[in-house]
PDB file with SEQRES, HELIX, SHEET and CRYST1 records, atoms N, CA, C and O in Angstrom:
SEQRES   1 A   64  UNK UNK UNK UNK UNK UNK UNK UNK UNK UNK UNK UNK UNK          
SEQRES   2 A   64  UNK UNK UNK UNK UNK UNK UNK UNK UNK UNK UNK UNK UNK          
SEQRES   3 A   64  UNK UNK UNK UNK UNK UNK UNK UNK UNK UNK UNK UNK UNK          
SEQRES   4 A   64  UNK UNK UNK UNK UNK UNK UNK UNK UNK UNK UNK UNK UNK          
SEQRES   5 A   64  UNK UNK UNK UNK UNK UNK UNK UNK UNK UNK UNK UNK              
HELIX    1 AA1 UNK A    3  UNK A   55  1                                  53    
CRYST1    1.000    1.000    1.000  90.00  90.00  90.00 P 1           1          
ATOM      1  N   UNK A   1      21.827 -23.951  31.663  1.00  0.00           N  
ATOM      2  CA  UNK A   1      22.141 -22.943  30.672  1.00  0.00           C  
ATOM      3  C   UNK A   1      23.207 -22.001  31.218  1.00  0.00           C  
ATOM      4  O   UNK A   1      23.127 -21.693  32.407  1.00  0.00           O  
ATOM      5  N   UNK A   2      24.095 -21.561  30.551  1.00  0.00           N  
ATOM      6  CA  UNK A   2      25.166 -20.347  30.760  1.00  0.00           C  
ATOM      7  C   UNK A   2      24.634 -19.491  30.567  1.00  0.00           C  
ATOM      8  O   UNK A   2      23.561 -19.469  29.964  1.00  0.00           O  
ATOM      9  N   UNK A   3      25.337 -18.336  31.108  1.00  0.00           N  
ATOM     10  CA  UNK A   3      24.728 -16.815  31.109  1.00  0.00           C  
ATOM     11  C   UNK A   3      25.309 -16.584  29.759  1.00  0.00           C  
ATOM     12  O   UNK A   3      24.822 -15.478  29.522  1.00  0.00           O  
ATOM     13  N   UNK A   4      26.061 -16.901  28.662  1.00  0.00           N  
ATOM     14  CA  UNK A   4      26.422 -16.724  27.403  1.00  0.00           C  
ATOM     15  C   UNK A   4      25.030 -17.216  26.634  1.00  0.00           C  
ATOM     16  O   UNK A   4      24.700 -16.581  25.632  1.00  0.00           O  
ATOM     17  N   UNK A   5      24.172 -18.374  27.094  1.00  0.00           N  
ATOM     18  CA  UNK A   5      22.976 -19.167  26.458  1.00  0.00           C  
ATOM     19  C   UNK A   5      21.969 -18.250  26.686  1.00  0.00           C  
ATOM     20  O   UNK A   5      21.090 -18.051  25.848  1.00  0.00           O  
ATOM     21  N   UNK A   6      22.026 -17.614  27.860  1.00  0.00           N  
ATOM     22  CA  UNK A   6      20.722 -16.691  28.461  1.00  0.00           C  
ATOM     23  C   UNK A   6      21.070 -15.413  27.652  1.00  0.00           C  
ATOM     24  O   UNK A   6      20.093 -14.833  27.179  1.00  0.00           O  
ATOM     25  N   UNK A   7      22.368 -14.837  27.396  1.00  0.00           N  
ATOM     26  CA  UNK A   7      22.321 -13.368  26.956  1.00  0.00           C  
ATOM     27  C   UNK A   7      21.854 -13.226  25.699  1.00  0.00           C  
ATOM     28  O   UNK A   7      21.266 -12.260  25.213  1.00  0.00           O  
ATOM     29  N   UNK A   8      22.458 -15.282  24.709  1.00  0.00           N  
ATOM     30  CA  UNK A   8      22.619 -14.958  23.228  1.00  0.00           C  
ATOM     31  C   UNK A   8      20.762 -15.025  23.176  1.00  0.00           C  
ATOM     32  O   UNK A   8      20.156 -14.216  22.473  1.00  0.00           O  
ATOM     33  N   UNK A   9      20.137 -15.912  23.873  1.00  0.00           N  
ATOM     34  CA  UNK A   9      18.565 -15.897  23.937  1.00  0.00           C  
ATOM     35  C   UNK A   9      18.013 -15.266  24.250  1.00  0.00           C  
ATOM     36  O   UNK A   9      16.894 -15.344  23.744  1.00  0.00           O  
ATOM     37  N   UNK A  10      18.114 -14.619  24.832  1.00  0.00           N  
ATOM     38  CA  UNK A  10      17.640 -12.700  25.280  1.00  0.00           C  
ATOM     39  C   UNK A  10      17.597 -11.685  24.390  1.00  0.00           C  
ATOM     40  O   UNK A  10      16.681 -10.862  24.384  1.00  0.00           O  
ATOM     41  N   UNK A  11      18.681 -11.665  23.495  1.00  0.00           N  
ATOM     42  CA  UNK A  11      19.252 -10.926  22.555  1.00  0.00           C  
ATOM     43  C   UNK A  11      18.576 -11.623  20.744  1.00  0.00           C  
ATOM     44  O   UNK A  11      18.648 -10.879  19.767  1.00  0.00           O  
ATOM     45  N   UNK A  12      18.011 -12.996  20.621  1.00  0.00           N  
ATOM     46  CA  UNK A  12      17.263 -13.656  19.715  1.00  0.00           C  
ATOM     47  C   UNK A  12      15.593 -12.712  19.743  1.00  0.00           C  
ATOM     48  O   UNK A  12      14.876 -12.182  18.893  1.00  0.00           O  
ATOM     49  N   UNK A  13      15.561 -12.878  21.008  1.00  0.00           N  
ATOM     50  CA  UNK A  13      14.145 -12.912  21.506  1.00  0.00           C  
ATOM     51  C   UNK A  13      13.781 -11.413  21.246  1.00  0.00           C  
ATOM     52  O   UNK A  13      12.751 -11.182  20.613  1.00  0.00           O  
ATOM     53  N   UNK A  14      14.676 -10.220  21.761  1.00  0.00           N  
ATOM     54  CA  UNK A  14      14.909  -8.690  21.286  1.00  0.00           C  
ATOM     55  C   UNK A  14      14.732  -8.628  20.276  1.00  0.00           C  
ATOM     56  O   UNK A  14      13.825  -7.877  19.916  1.00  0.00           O  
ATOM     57  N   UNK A  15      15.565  -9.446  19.175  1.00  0.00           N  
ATOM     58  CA  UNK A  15      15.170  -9.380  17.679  1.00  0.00           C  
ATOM     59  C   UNK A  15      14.260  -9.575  16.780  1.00  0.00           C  
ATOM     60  O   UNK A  15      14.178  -9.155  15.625  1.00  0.00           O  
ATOM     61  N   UNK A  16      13.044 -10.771  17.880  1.00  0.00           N  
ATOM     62  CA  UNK A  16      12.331 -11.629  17.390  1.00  0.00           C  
ATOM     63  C   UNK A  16      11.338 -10.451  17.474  1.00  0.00           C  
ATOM     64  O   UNK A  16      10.639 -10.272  16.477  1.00  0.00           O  
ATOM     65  N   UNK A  17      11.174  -9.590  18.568  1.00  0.00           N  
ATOM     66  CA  UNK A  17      10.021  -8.974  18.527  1.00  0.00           C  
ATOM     67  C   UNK A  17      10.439  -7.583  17.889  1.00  0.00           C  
ATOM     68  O   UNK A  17       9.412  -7.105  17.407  1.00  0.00           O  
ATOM     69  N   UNK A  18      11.329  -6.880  17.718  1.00  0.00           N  
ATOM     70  CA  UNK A  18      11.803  -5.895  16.471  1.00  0.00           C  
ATOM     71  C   UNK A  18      11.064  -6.217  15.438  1.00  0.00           C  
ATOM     72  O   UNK A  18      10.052  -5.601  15.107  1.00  0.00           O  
ATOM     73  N   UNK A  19      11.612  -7.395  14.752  1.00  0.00           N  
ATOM     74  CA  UNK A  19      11.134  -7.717  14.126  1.00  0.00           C  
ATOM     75  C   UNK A  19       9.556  -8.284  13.681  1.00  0.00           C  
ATOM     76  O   UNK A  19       9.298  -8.333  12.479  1.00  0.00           O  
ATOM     77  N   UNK A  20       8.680  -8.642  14.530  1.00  0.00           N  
ATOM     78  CA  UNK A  20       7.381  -8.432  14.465  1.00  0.00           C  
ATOM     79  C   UNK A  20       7.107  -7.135  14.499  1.00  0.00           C  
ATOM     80  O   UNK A  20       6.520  -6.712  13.503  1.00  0.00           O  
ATOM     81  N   UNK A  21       7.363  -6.340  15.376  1.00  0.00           N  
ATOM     82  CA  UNK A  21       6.793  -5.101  15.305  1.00  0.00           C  
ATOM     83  C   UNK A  21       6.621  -4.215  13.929  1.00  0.00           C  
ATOM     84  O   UNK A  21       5.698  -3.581  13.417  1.00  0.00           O  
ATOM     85  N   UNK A  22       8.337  -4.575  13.514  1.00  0.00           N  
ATOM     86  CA  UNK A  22       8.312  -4.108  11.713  1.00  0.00           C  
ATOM     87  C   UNK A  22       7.448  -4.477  11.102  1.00  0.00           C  
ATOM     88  O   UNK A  22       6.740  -3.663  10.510  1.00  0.00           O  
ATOM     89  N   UNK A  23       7.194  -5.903  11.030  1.00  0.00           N  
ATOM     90  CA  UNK A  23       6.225  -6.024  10.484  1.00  0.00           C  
ATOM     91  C   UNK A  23       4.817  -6.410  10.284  1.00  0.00           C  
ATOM     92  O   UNK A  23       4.188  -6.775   9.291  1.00  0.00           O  
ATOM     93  N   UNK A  24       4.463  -6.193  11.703  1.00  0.00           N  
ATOM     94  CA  UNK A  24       2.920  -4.895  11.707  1.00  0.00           C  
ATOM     95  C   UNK A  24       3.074  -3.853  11.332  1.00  0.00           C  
ATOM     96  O   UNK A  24       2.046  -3.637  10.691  1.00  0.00           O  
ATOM     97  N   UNK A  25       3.516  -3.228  11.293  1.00  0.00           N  
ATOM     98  CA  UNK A  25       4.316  -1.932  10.614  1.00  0.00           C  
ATOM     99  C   UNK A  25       3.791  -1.964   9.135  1.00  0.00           C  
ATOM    100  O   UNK A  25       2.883  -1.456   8.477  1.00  0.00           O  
ATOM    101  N   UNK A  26       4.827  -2.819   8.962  1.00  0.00           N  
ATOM    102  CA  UNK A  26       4.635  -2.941   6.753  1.00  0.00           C  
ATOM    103  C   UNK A  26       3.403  -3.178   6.268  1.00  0.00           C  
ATOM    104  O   UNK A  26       2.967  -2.695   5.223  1.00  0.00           O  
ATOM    105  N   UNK A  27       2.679  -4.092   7.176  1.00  0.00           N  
ATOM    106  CA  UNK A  27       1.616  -5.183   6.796  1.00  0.00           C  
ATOM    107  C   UNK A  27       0.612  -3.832   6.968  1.00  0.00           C  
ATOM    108  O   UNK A  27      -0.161  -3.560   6.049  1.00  0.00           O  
ATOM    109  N   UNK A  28       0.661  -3.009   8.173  1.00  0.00           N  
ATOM    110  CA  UNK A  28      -0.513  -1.529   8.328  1.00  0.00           C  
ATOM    111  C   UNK A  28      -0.417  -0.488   7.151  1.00  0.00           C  
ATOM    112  O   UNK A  28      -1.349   0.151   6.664  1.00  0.00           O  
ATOM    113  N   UNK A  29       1.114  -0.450   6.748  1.00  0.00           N  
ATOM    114  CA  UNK A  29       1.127   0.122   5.446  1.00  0.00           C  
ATOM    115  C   UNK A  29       0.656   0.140   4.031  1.00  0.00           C  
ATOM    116  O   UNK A  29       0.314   1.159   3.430  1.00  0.00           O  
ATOM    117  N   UNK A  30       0.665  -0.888   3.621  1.00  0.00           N  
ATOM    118  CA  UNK A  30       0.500  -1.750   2.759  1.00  0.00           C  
ATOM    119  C   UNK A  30      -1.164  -1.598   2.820  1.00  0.00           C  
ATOM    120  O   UNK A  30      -1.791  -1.033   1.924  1.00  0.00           O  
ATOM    121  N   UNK A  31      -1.736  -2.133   3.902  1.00  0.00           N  
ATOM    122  CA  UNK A  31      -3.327  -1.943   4.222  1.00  0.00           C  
ATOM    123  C   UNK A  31      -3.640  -0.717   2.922  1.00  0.00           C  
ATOM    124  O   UNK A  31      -4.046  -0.644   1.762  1.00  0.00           O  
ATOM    125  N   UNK A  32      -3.120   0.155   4.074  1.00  0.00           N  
ATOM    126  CA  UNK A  32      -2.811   1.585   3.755  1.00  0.00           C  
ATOM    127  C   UNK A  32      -3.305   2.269   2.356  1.00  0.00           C  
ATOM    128  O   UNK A  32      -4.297   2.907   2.006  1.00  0.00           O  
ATOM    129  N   UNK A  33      -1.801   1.693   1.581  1.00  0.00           N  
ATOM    130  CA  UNK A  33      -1.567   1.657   0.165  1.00  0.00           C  
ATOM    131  C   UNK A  33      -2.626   1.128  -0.517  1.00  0.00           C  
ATOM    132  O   UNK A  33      -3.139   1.856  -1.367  1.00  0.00           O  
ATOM    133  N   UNK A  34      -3.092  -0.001  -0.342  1.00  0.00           N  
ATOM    134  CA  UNK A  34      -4.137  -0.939  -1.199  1.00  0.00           C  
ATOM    135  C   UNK A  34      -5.142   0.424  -0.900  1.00  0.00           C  
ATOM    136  O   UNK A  34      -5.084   1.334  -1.727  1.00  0.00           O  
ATOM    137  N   UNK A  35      -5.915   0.545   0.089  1.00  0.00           N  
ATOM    138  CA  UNK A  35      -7.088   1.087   0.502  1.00  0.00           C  
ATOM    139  C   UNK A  35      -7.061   2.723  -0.701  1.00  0.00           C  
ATOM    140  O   UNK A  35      -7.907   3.172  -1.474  1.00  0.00           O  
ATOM    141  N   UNK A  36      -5.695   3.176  -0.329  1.00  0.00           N  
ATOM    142  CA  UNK A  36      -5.622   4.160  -1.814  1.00  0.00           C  
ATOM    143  C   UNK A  36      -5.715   3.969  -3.161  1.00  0.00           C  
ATOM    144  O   UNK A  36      -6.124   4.856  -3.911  1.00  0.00           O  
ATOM    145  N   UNK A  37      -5.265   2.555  -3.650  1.00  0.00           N  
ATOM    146  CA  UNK A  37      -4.956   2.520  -5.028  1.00  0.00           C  
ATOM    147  C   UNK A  37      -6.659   2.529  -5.418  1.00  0.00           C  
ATOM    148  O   UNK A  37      -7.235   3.156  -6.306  1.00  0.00           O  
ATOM    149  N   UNK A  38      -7.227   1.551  -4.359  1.00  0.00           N  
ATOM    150  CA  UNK A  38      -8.212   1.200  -4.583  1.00  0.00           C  
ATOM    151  C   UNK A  38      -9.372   2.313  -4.544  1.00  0.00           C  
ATOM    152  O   UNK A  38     -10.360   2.049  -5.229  1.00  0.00           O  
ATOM    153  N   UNK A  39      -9.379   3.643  -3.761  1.00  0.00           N  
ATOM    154  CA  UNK A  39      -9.703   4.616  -4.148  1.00  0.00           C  
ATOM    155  C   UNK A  39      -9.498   5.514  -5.118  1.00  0.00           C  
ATOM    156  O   UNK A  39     -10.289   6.353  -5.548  1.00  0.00           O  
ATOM    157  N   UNK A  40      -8.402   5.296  -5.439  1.00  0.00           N  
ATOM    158  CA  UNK A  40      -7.471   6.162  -6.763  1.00  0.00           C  
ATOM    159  C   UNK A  40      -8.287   5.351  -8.276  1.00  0.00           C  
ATOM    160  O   UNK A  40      -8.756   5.964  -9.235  1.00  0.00           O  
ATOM    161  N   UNK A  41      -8.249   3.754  -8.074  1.00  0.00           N  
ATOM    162  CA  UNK A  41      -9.374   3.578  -9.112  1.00  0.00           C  
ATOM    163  C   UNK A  41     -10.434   3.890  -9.517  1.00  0.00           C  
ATOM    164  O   UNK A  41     -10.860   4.257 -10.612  1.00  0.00           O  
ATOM    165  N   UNK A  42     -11.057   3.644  -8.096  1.00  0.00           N  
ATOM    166  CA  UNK A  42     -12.115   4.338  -8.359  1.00  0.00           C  
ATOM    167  C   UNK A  42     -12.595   5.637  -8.676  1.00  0.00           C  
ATOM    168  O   UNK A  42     -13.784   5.879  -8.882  1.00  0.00           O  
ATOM    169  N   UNK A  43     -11.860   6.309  -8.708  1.00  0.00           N  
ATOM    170  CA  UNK A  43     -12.097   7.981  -9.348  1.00  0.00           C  
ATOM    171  C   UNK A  43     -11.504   7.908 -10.721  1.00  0.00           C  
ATOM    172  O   UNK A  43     -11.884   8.581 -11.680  1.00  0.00           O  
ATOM    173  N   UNK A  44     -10.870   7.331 -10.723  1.00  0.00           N  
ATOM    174  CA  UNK A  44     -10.123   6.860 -12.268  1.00  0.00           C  
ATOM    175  C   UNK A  44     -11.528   6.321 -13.458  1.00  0.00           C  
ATOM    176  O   UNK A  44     -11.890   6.724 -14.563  1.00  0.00           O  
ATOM    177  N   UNK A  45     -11.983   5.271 -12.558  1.00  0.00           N  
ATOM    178  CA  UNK A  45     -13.320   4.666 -13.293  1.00  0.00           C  
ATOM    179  C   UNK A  45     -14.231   5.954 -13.569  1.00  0.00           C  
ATOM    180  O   UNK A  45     -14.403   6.281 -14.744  1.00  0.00           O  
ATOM    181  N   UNK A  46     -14.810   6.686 -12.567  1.00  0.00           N  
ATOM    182  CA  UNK A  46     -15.664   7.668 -12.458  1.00  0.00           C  
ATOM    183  C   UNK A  46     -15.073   9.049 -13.645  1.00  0.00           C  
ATOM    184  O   UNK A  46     -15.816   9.688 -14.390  1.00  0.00           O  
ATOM    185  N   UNK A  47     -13.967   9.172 -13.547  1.00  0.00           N  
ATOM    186  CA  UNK A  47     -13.821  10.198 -14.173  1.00  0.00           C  
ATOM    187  C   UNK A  47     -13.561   9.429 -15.925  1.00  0.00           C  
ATOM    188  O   UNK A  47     -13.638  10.029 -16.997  1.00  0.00           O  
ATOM    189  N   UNK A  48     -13.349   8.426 -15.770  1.00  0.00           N  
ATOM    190  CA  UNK A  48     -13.057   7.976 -17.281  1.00  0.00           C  
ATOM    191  C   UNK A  48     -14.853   7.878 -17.795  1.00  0.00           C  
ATOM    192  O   UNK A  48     -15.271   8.710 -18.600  1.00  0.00           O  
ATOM    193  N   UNK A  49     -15.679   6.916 -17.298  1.00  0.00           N  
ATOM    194  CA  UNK A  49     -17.338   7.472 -17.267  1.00  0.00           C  
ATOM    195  C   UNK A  49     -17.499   8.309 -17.996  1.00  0.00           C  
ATOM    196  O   UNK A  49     -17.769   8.260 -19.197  1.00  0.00           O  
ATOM    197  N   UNK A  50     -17.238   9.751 -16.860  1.00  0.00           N  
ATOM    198  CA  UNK A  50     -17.526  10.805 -17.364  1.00  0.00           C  
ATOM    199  C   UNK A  50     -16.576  11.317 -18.272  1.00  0.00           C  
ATOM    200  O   UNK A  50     -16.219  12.380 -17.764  1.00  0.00           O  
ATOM    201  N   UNK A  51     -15.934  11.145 -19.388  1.00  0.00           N  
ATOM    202  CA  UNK A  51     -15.282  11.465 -20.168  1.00  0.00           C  
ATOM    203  C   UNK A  51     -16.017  10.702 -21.597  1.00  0.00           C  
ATOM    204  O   UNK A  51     -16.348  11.333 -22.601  1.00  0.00           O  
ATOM    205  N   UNK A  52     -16.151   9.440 -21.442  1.00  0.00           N  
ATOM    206  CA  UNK A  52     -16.653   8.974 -22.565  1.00  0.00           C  
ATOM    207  C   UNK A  52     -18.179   9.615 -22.528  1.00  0.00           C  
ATOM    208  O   UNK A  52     -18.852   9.611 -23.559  1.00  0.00           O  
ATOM    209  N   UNK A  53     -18.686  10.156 -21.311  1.00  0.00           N  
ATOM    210  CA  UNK A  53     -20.122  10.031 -21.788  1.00  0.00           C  
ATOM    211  C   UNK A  53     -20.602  11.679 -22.344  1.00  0.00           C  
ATOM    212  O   UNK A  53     -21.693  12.153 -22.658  1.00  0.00           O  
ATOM    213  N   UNK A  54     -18.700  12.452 -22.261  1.00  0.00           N  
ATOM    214  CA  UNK A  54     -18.718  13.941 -23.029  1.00  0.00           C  
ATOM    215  C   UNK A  54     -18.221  13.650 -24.301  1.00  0.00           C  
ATOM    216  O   UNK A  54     -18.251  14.482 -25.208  1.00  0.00           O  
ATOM    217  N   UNK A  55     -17.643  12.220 -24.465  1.00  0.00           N  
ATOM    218  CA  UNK A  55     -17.174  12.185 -26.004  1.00  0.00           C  
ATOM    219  C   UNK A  55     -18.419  12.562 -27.523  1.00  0.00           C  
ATOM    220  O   UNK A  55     -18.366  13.286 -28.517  1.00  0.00           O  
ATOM    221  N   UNK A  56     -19.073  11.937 -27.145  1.00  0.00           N  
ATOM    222  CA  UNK A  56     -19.968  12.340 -28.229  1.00  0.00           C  
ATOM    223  C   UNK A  56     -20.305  13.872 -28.292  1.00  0.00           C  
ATOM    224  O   UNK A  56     -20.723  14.171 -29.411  1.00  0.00           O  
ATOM    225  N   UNK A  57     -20.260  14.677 -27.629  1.00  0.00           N  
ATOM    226  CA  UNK A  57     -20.277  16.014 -27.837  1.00  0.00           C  
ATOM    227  C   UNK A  57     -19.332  16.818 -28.280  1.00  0.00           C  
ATOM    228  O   UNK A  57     -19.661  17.858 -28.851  1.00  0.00           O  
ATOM    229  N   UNK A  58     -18.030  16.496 -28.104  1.00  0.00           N  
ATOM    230  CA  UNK A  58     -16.717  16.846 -28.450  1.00  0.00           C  
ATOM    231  C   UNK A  58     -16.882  16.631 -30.024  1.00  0.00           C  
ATOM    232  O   UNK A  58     -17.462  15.765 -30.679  1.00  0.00           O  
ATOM    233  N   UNK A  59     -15.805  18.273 -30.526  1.00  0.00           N  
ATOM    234  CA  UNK A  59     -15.877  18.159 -31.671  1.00  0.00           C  
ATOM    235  C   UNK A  59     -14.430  17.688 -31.961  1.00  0.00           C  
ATOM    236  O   UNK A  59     -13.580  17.698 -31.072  1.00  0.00           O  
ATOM    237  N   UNK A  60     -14.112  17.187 -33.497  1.00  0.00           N  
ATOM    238  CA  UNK A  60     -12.536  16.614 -33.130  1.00  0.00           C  
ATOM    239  C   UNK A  60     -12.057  18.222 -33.160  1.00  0.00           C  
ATOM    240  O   UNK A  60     -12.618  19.230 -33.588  1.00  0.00           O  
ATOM    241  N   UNK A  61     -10.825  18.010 -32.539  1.00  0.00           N  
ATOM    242  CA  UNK A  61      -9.824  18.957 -32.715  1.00  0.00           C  
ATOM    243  C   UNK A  61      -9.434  19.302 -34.197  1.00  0.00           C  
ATOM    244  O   UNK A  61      -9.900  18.531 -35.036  1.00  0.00           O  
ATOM    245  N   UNK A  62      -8.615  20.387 -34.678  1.00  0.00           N  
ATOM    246  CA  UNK A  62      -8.375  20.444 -36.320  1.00  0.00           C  
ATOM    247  C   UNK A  62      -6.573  19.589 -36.163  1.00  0.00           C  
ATOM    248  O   UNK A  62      -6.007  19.119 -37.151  1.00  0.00           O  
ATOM    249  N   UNK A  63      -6.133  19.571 -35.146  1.00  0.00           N  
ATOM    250  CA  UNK A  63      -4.969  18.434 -34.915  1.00  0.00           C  
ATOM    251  C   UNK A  63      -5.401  17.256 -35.497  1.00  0.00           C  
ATOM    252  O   UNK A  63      -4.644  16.943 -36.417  1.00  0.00           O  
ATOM    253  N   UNK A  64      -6.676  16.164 -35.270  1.00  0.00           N  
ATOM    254  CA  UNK A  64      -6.817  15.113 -35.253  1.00  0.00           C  
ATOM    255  C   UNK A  64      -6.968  14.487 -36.701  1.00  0.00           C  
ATOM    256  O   UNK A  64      -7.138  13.276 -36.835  1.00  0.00           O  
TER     257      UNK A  64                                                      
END                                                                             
């Protein structure tokens, strides 16, 4: 191998793991994100619940 073969493979290999690192990165993010939406539903569910189960008490508005 040439030291041109060793630098350009040295310099692959630098990239190769940049690039993993990014993306553990994205992939921890993402975790992240899901783990919120998926909490964000769930209060979504809970508070919608409790909305229908005040509907029957609600009078209509004089708008409606």
């Amino acid at each position: 191998m040439t030291t041109e073969n060793i630098a350009r493979l040295n310099e692959l290999e630098l990239l190769f793991m940049q690039q993993s690192q990014q993306i553990e990165e994205l992939s921890s993010e993402v975790a992240l994100c899901h783990r919120r939406i998926d909490e964000l539903e769930r209060a979504n569910s809970t508070l919608h619940a409790m909305i229908q189960g005040l509907a029957p008490e609600m009078e209509e508005s004089p708008d409606e």
